[in-house]
PDB file with SEQRES, HELIX, SHEET and CRYST1 records, atoms N, CA, C and O in Angstrom:
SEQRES   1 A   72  UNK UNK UNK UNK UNK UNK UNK UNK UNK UNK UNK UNK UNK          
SEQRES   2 A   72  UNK UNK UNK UNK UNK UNK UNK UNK UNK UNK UNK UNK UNK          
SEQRES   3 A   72  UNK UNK UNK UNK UNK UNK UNK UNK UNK UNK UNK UNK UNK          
SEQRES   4 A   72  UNK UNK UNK UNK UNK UNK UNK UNK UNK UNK UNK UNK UNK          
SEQRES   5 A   72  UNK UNK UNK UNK UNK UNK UNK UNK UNK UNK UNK UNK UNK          
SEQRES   6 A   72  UNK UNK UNK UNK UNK UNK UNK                                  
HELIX    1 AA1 UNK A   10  UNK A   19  1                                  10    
HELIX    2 AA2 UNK A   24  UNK A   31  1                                   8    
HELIX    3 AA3 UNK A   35  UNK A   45  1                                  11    
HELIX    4 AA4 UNK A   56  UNK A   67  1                                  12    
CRYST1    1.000    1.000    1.000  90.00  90.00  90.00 P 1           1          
ATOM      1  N   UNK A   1       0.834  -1.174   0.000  1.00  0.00           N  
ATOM      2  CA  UNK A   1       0.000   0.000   0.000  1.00  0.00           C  
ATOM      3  C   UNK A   1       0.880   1.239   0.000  1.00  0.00           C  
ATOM      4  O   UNK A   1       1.571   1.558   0.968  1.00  0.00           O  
ATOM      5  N   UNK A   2       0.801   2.099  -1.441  1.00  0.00           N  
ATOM      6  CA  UNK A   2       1.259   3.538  -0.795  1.00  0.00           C  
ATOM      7  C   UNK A   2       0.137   4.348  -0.685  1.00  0.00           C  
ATOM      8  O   UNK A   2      -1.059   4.075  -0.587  1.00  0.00           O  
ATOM      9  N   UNK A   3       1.081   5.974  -0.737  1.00  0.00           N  
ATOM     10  CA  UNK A   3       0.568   6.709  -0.348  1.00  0.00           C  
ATOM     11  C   UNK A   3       1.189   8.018  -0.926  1.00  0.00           C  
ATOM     12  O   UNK A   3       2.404   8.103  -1.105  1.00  0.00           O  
ATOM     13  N   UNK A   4       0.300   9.072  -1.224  1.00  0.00           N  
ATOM     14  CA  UNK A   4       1.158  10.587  -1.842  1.00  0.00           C  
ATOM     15  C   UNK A   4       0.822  11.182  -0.406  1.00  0.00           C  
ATOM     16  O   UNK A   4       0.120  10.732   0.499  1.00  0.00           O  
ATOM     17  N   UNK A   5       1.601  12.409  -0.519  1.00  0.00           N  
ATOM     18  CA  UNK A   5       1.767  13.545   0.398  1.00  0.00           C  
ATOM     19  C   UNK A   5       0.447  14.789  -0.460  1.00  0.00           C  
ATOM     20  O   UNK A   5       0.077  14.834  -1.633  1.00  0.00           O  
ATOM     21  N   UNK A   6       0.214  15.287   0.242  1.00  0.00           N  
ATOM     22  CA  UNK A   6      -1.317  16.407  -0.005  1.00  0.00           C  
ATOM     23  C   UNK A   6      -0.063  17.383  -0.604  1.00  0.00           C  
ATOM     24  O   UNK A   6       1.009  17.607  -0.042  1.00  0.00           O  
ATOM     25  N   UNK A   7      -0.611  17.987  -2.157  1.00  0.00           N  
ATOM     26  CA  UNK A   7       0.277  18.395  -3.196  1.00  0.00           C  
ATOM     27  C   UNK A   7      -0.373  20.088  -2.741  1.00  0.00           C  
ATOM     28  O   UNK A   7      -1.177  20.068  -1.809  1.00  0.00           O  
ATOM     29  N   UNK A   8      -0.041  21.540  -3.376  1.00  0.00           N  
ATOM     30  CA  UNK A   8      -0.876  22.549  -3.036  1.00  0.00           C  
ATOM     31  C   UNK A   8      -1.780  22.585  -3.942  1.00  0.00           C  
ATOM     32  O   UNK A   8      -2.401  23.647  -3.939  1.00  0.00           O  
ATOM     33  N   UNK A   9      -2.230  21.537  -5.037  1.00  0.00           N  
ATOM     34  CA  UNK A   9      -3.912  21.603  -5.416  1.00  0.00           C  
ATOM     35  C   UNK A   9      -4.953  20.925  -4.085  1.00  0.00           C  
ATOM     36  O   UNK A   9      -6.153  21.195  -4.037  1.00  0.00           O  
ATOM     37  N   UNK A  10      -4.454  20.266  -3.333  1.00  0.00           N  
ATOM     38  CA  UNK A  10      -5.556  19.725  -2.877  1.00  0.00           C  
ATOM     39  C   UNK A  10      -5.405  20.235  -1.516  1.00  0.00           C  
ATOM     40  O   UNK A  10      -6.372  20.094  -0.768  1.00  0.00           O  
ATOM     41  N   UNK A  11      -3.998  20.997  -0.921  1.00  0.00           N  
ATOM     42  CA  UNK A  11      -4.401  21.891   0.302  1.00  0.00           C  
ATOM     43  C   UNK A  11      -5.374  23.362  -1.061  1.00  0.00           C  
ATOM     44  O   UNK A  11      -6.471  23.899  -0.906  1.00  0.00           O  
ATOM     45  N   UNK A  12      -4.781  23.466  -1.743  1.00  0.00           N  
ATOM     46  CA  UNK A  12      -5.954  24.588  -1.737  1.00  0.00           C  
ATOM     47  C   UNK A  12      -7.840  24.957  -1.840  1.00  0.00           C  
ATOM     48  O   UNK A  12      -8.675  25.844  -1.664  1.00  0.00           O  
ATOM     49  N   UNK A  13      -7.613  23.094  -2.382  1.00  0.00           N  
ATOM     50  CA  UNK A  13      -9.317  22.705  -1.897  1.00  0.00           C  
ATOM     51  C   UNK A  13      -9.489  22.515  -0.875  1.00  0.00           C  
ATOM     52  O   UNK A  13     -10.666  22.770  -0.622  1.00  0.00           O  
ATOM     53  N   UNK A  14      -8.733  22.034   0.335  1.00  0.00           N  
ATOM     54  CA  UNK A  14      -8.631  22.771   1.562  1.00  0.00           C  
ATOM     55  C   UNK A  14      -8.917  23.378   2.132  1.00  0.00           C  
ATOM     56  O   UNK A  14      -9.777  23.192   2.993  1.00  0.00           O  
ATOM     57  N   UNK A  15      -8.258  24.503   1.886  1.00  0.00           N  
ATOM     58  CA  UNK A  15      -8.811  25.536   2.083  1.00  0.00           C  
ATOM     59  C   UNK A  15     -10.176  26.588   1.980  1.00  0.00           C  
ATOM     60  O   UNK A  15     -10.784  27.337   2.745  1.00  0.00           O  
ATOM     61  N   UNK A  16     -10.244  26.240   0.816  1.00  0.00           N  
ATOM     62  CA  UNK A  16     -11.468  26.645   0.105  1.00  0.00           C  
ATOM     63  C   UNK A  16     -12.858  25.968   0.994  1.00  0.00           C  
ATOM     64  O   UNK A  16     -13.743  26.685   1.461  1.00  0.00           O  
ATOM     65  N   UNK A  17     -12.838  24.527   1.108  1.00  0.00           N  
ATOM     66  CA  UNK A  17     -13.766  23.970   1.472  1.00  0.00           C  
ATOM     67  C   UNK A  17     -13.965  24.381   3.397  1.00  0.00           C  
ATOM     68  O   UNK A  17     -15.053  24.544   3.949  1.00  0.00           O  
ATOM     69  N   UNK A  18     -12.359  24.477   4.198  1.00  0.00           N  
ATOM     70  CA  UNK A  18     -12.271  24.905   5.676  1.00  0.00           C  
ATOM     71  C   UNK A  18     -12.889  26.220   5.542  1.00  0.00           C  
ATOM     72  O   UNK A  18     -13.349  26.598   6.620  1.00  0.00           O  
ATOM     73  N   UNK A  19     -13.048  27.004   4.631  1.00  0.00           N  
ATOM     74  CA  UNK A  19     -13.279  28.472   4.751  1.00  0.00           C  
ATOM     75  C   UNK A  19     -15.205  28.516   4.655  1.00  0.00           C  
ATOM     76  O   UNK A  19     -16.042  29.290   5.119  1.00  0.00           O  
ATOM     77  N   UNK A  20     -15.277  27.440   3.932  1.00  0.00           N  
ATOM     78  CA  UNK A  20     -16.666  27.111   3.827  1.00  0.00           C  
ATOM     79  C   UNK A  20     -17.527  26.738   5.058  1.00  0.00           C  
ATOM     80  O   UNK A  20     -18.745  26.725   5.236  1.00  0.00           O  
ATOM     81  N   UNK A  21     -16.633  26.487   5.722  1.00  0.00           N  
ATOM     82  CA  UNK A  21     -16.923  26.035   7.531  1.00  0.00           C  
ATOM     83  C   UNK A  21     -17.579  24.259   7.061  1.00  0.00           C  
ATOM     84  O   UNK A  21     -18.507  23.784   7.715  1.00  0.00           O  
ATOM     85  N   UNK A  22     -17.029  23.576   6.049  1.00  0.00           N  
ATOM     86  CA  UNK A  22     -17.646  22.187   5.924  1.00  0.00           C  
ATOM     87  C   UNK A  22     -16.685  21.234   7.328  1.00  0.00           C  
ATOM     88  O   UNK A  22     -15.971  21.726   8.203  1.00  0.00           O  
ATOM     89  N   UNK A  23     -16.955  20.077   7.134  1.00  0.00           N  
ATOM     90  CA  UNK A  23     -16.564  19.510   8.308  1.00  0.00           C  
ATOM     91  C   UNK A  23     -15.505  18.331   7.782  1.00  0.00           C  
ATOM     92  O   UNK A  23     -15.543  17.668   6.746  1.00  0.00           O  
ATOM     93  N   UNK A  24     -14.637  18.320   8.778  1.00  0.00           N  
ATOM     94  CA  UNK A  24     -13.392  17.575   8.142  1.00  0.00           C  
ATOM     95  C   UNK A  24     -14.138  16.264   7.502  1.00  0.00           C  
ATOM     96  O   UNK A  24     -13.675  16.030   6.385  1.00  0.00           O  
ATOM     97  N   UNK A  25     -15.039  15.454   7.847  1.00  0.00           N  
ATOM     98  CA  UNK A  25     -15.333  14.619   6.935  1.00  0.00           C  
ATOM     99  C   UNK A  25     -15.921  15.007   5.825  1.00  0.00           C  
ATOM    100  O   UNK A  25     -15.738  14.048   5.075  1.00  0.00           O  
ATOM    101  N   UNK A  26     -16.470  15.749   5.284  1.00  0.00           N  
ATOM    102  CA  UNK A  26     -17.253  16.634   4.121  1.00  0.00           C  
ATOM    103  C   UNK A  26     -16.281  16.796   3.615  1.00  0.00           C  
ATOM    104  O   UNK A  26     -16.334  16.553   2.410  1.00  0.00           O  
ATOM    105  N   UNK A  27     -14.945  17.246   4.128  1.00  0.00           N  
ATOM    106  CA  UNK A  27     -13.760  17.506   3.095  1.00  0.00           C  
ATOM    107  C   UNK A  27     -13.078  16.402   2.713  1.00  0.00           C  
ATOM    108  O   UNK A  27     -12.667  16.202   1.570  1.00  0.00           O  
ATOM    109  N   UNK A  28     -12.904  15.443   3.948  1.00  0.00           N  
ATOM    110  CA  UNK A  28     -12.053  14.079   2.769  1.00  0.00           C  
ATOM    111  C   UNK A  28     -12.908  13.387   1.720  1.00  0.00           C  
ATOM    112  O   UNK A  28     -12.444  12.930   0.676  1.00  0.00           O  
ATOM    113  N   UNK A  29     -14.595  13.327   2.181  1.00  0.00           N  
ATOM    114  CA  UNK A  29     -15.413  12.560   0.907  1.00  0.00           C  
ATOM    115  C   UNK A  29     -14.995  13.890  -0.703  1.00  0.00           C  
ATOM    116  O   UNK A  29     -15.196  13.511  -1.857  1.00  0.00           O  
ATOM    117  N   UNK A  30     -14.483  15.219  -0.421  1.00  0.00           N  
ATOM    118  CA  UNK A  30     -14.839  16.045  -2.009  1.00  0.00           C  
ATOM    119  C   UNK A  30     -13.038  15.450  -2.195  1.00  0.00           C  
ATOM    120  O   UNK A  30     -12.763  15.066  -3.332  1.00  0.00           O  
ATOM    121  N   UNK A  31     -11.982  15.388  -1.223  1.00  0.00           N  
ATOM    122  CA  UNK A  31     -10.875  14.894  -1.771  1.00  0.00           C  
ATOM    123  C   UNK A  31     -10.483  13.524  -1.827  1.00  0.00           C  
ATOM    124  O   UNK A  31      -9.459  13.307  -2.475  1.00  0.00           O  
ATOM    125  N   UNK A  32     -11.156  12.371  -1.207  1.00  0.00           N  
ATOM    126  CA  UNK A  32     -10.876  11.117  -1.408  1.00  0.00           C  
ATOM    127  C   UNK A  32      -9.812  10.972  -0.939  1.00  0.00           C  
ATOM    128  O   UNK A  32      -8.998  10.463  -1.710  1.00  0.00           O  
ATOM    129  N   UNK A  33      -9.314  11.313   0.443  1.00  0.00           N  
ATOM    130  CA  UNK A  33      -8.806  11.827   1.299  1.00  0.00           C  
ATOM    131  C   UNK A  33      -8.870  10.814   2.414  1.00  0.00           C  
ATOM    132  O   UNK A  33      -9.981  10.927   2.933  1.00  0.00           O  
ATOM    133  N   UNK A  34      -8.105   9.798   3.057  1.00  0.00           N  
ATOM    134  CA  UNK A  34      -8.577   9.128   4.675  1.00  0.00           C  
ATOM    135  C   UNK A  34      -9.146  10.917   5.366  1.00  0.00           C  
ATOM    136  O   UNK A  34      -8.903  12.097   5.114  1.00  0.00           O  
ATOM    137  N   UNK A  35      -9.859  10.255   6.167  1.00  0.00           N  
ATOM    138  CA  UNK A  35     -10.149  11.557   7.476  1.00  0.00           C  
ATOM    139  C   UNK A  35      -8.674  12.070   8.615  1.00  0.00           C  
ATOM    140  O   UNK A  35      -8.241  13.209   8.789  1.00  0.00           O  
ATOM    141  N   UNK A  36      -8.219  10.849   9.193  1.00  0.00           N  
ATOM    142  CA  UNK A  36      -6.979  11.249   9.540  1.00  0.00           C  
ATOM    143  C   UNK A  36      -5.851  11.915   9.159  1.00  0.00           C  
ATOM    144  O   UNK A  36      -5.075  12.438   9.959  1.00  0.00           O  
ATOM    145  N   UNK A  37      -5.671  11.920   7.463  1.00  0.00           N  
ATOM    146  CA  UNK A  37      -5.440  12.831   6.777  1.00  0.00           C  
ATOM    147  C   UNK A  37      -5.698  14.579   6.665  1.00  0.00           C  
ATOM    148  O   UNK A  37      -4.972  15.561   6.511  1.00  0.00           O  
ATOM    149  N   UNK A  38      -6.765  14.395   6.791  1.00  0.00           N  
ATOM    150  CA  UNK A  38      -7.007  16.028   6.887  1.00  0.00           C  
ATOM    151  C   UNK A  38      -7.194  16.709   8.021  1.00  0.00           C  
ATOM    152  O   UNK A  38      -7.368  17.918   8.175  1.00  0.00           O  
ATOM    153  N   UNK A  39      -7.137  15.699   8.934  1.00  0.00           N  
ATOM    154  CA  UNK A  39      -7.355  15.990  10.618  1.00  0.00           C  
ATOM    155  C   UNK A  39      -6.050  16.629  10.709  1.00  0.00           C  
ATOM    156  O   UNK A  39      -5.891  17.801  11.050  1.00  0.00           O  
ATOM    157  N   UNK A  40      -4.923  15.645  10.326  1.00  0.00           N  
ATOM    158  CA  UNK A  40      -3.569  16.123  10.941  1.00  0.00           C  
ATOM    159  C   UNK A  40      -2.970  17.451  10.072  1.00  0.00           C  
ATOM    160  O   UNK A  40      -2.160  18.326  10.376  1.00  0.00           O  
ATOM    161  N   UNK A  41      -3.724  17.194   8.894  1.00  0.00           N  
ATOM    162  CA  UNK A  41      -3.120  18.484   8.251  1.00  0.00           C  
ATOM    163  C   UNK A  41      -3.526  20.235   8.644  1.00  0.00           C  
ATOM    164  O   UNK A  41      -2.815  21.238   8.585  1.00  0.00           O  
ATOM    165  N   UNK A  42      -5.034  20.049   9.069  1.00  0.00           N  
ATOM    166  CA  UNK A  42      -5.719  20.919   9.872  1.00  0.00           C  
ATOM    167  C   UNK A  42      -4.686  21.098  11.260  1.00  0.00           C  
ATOM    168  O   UNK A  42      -4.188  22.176  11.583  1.00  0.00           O  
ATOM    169  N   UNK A  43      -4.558  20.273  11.729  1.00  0.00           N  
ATOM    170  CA  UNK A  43      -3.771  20.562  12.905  1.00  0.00           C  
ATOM    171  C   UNK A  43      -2.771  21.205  13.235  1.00  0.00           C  
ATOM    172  O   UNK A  43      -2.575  22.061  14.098  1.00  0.00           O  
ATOM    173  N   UNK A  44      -1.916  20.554  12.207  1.00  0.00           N  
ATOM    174  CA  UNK A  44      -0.213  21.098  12.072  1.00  0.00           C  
ATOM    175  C   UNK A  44      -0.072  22.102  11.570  1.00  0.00           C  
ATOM    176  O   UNK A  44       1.067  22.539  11.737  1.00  0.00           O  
ATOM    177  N   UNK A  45      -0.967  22.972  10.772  1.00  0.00           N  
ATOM    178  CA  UNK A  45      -1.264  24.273   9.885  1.00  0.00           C  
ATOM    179  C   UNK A  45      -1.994  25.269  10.656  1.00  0.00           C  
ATOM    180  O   UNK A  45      -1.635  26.437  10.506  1.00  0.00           O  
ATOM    181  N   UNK A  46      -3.094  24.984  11.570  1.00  0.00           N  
ATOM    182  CA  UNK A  46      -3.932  25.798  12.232  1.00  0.00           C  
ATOM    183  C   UNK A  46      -3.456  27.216  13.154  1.00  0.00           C  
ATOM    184  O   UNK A  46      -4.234  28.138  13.401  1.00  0.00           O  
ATOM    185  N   UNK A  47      -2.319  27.178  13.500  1.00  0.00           N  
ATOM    186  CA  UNK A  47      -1.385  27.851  14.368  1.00  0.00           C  
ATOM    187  C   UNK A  47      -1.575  29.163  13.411  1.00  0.00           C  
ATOM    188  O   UNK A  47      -1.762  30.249  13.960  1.00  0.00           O  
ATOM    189  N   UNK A  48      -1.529  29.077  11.981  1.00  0.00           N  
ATOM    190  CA  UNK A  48      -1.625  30.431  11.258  1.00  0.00           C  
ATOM    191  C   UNK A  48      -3.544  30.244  10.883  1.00  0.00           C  
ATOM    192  O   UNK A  48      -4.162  29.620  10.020  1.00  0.00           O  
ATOM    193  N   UNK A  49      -3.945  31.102  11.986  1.00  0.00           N  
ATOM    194  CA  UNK A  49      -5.807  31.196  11.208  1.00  0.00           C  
ATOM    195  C   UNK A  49      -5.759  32.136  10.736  1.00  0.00           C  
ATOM    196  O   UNK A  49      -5.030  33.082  11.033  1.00  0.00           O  
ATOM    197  N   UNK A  50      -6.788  32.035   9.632  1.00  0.00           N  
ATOM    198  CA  UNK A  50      -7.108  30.654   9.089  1.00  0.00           C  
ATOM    199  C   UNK A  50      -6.471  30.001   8.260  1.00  0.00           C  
ATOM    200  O   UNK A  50      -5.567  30.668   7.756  1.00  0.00           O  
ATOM    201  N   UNK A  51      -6.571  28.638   7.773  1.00  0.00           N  
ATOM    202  CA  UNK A  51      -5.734  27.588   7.330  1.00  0.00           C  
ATOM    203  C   UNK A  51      -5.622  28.462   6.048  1.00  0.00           C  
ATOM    204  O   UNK A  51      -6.582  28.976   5.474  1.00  0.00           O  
ATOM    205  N   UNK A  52      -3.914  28.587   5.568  1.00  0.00           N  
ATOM    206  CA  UNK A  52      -3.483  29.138   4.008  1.00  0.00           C  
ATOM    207  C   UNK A  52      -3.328  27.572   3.371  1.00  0.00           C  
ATOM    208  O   UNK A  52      -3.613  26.626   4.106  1.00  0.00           O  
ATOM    209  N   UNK A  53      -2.828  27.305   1.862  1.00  0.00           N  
ATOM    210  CA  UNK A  53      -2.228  26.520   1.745  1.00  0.00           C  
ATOM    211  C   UNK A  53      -1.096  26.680   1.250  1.00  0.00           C  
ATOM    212  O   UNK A  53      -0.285  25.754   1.240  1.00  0.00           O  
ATOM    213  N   UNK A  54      -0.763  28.147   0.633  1.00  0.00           N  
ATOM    214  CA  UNK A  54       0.455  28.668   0.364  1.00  0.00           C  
ATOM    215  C   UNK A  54       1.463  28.680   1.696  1.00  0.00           C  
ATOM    216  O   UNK A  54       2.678  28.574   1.530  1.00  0.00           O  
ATOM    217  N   UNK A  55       0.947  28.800   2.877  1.00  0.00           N  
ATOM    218  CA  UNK A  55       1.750  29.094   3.752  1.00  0.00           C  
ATOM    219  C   UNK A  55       2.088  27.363   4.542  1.00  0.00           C  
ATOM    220  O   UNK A  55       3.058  27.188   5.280  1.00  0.00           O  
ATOM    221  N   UNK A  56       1.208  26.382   4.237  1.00  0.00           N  
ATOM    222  CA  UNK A  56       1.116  25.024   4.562  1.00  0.00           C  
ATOM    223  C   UNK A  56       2.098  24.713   4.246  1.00  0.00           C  
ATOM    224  O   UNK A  56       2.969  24.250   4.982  1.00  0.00           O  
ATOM    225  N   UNK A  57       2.208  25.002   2.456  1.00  0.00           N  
ATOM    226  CA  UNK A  57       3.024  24.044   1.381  1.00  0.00           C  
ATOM    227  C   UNK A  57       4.231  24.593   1.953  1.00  0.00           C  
ATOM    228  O   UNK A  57       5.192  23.840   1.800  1.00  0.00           O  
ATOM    229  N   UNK A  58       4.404  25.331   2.373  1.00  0.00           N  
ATOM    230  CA  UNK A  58       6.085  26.301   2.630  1.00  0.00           C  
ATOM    231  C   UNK A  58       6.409  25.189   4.074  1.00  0.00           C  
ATOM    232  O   UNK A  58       7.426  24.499   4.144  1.00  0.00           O  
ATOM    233  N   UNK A  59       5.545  25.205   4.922  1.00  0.00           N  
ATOM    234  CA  UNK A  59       5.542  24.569   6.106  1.00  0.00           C  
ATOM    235  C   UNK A  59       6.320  23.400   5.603  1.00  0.00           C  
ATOM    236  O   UNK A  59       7.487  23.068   5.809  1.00  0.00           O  
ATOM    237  N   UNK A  60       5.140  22.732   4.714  1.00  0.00           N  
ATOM    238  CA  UNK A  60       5.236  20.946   4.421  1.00  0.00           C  
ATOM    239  C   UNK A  60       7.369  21.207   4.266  1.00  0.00           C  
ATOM    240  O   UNK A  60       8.257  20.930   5.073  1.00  0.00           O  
ATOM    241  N   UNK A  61       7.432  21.883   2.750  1.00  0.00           N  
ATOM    242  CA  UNK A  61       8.987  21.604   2.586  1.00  0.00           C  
ATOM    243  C   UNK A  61       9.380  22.018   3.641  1.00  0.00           C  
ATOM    244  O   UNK A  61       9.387  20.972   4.290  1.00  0.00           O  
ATOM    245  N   UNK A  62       9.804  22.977   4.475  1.00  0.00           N  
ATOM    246  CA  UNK A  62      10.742  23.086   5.749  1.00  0.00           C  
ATOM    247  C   UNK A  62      10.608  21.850   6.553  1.00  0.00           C  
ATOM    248  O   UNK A  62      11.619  21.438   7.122  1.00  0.00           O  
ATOM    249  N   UNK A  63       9.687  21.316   6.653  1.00  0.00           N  
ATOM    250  CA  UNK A  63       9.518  20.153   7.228  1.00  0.00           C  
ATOM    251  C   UNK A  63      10.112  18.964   6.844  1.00  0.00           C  
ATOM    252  O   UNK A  63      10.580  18.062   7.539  1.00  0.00           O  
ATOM    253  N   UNK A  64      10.022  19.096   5.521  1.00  0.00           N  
ATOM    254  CA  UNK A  64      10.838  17.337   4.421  1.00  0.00           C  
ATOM    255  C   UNK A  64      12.000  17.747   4.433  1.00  0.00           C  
ATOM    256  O   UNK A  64      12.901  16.909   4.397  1.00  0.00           O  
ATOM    257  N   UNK A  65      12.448  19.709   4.509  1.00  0.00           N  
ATOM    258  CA  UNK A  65      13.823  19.477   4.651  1.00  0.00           C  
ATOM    259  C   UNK A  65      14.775  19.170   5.712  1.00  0.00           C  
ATOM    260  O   UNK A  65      16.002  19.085   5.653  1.00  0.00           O  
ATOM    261  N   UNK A  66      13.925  19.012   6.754  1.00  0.00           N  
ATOM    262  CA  UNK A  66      14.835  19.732   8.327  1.00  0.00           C  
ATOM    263  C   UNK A  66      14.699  17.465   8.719  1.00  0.00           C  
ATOM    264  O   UNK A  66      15.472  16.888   9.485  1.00  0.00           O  
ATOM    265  N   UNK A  67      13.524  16.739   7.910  1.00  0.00           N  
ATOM    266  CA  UNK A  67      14.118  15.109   8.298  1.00  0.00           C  
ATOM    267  C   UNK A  67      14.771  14.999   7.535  1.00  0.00           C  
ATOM    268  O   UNK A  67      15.527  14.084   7.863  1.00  0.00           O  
ATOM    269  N   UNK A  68      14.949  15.251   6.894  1.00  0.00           N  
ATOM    270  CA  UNK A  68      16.358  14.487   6.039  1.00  0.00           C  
ATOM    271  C   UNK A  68      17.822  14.490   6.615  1.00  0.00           C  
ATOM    272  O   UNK A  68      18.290  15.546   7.039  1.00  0.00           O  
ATOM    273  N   UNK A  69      18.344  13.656   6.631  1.00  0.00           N  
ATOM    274  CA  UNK A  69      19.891  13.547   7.581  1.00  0.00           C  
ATOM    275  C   UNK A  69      20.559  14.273   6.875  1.00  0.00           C  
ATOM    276  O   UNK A  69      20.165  14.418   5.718  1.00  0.00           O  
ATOM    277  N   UNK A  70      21.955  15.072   7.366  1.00  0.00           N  
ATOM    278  CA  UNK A  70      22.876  16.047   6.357  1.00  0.00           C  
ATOM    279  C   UNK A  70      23.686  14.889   6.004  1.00  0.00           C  
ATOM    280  O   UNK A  70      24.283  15.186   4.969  1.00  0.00           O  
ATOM    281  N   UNK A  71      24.065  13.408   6.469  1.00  0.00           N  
ATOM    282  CA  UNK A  71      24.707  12.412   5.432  1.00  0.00           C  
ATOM    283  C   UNK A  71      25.998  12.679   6.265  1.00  0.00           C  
ATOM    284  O   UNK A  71      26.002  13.362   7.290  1.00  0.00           O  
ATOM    285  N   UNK A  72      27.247  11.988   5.647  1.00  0.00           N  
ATOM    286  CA  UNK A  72      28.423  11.892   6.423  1.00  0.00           C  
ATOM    287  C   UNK A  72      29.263  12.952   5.842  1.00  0.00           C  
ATOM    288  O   UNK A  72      30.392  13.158   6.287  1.00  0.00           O  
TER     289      UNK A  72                                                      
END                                                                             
């Protein structure tokens, strides 16, 4: 089983749909989305209200860059 990482088309339906005040399950059935998925992404993003996804996606890479090991 894989899995993709939430790209900034689908935080920006995201967004669009959080701004709508729909409910995290209302948003994974329009993205086909697990729910735990958008739970945690709501979460880890929420600190800036309301949820951007321009400012997410910036998040996400600082984030993929800072696990990655600097190597020997």
């Amino acid at each position: 089983m894989s899995y993709t990482h939430l790209g900034i088309i689908e935080r920006s339906k995201l967004e669009i749909l959080h701004q709508q005040e729909k409910s995290a399950r209302a948003i994974t059935r329009e993205l086909g989305r697990h729910p735990a998925t958008i739970c945690r992404e709501l979460r880890r993003n929420l600190a800036q209200k309301p949820y951007r996804a321009e400012q997410s996606q910036e998040s996400y890479i600082q984030r993929r860059k800072s696990s990655i090991p600097a190597g020997k």
